[in-house]
C-alpha positions in Angstrom: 152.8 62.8 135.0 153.3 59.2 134.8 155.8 59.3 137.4 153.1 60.5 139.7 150.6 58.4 139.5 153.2 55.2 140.1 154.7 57.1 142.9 150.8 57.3 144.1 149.7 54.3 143.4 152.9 52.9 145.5 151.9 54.9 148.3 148.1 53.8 148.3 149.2 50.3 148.1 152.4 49.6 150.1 152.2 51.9 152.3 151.6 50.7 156.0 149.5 53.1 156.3 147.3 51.2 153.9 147.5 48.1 156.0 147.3 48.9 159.0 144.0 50.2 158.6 142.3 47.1 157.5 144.4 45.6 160.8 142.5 48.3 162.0 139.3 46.5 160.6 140.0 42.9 161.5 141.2 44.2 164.9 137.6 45.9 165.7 135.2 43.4 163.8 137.3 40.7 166.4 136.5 42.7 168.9 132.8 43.1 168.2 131.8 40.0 166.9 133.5 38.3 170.1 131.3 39.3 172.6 128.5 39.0 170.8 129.0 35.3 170.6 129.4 35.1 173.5 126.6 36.9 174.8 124.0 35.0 172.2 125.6 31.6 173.7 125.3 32.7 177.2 121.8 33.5 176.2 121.5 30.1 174.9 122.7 28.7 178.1 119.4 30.8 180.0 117.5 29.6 177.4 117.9 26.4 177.8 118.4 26.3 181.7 114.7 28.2 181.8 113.2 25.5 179.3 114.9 22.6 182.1 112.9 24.2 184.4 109.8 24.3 183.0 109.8 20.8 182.7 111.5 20.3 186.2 114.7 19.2 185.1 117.8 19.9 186.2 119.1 21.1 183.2 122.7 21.8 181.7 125.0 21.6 185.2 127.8 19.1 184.5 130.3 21.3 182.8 132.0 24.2 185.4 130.4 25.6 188.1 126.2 25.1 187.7 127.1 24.8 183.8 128.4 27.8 183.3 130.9 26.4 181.0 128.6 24.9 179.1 128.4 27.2 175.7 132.4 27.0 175.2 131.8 23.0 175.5 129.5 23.3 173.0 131.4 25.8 170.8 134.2 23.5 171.4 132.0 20.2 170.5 130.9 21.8 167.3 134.4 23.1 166.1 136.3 19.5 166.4 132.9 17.4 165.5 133.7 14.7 162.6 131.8 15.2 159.6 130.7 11.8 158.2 129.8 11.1 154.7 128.0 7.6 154.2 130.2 5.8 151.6 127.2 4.8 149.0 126.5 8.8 148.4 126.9 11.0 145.8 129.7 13.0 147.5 128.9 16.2 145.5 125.5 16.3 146.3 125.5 15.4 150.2 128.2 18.4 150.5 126.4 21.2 148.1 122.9 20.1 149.3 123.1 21.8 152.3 124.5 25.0 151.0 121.5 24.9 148.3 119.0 24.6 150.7 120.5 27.6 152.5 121.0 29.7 149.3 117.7 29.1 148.2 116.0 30.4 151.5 117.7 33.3 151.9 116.4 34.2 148.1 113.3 33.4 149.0 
């Protein structure tokens, strides 16, 4: 009997079968979550256009063709951006501060 349930529990875990279905997973939440970025950053973009024009501006044109290019320069800008830590801080707080403040909210 004990023979069996090794033999199972080999199969359950190292099985490809096993892994490919979280592939499986990563492969469709990629493929989900993808657009959607890109969809709430092209929205972003109208946003922001629509505000431009409101207040007769030109608005966000520089990047691409009438700024369509705009939210993956921004994406791109936030990905490489520095993060700066003044040198007199407490290092611990400045870094788990944020994070606090974020826990904290979504409990409340």
């Amino acid at each position: 009997m004990m023979v069996y349930h090794i033999k199972l529990l080999y199969i359950t875990y190292f099985s490809i079968d096993y892994y490919y279905s979280y592939f499986d997973y990563i492969i469709y939440s990629l493929l989900t979550l993808v657009p959607l970025l890109i969809t709430v950053a092209f929205f972003t973009l109208a946003e922001r256009k629509v505000m431009a024009n409101i207040q007769r501006r030109t608005g966000p044109n520089l990047v691409g063709l009438i700024g369509l290019l705009q939210p993956f320069a921004d994406g791109l800008k936030l990905i490489i951006k520095e993060i700066i830590i003044p040198i007199k801080s407490n290092n611990l707080l400045f870094i788990v501060s944020p994070m606090l403040t974020l826990v904290l909210s979504f409990i409340g």
